[in-house]
C-alpha positions as CSV (number, residue, x, y, z in Angstrom):
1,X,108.6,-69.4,223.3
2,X,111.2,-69.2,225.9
3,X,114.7,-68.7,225.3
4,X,115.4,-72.3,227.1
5,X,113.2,-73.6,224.3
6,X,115.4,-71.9,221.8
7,X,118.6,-73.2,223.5
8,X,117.3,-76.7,223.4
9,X,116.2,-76.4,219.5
10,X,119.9,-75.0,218.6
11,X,121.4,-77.5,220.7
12,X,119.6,-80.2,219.2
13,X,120.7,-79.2,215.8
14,X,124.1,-78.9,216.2
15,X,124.0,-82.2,217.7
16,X,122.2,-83.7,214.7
17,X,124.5,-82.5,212.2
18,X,127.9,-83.6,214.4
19,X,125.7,-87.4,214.3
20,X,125.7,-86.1,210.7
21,X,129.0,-85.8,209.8
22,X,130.2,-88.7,211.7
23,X,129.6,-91.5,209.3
24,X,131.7,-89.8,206.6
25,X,134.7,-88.8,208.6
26,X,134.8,-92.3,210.3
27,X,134.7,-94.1,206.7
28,X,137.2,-91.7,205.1
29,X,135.9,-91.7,201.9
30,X,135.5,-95.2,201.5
31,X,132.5,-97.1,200.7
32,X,130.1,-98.6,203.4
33,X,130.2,-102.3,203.0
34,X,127.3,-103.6,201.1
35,X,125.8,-105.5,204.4
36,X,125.6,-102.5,206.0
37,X,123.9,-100.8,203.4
38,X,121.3,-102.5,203.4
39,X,120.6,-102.2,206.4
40,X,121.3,-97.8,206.3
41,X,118.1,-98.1,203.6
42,X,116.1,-100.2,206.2
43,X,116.6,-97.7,208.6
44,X,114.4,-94.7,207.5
45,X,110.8,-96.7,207.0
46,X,111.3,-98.4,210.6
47,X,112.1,-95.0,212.3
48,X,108.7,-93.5,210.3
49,X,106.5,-96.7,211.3
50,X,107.8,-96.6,215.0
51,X,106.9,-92.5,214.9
52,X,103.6,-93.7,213.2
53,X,102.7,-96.3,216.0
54,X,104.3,-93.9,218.9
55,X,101.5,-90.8,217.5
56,X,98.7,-93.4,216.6
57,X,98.9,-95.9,220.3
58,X,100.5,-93.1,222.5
59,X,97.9,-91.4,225.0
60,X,99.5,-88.9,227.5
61,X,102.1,-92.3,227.9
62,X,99.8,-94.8,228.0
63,X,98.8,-97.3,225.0
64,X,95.6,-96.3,223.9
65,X,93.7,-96.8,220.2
66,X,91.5,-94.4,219.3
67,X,90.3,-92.8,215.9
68,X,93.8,-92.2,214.7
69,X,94.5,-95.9,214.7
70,X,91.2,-96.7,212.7
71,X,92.3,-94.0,210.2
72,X,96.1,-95.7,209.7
73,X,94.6,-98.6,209.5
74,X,92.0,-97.6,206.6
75,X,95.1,-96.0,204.7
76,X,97.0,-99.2,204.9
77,X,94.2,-101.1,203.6
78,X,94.8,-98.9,200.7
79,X,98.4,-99.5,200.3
80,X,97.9,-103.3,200.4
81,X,95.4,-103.1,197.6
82,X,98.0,-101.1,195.5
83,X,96.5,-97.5,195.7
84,X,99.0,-94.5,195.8
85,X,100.3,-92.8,199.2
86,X,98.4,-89.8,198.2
87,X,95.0,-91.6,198.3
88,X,96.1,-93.4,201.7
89,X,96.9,-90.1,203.3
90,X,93.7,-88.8,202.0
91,X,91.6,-91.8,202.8
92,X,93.2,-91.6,206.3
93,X,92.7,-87.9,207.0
94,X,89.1,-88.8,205.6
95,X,88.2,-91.7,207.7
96,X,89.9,-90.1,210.9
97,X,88.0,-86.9,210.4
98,X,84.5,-88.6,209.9
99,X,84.8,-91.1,213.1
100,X,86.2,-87.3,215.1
101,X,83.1,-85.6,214.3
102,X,80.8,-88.6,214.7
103,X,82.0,-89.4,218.6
């Protein structure tokens, strides 16, 4: 990798950790107000479905479905009928992997 590359990567990183540290030097030490906290906890799964969707739908920045979308989907089949996020992930990688070497 080039040495821009590794500029950008450092750069990033500091910048995540000032976005970091932010929240707890603007609060002070006090607590976040509990309608805002639920809202902190919300924030995680949305950011992981929206990276989900953006890797599943995205083609070189076009929306496209393809066998990665058929292989979410089978893994949230899963997880609607109760089974454990180990057996989704492996039921997607499964499914994805068979409908890959079949087309």
């Amino acid at each position: 990798m080039s040495v821009d590359v590794w500029l950008l990567v450092l750069a990033l990183a500091v910048i995540a950790a000032v976005i970091k540290g932010a929240g707890p030097v603007a609060l002070g030490g006090r607590d976040l107000p509990p309608r805002f906290t639920g809202v902190v906890a919300l924030l995680a799964p949305a950011l992981l479905a929206a990276l989900v969707v953006a890797g599943v739908a995205g083609r070189d920045g076009e929306l496209g479905l393809g066998v990665e979308a058929v292989g979410v989907a089978a893994g949230g089949a899963i997880a609607l009928r109760g089974g454990s996020i180990l057996l989704c992930v492996v039921v997607a990688v499964g499914v994805t992997a068979v409908l890959r070497a079949v087309t």
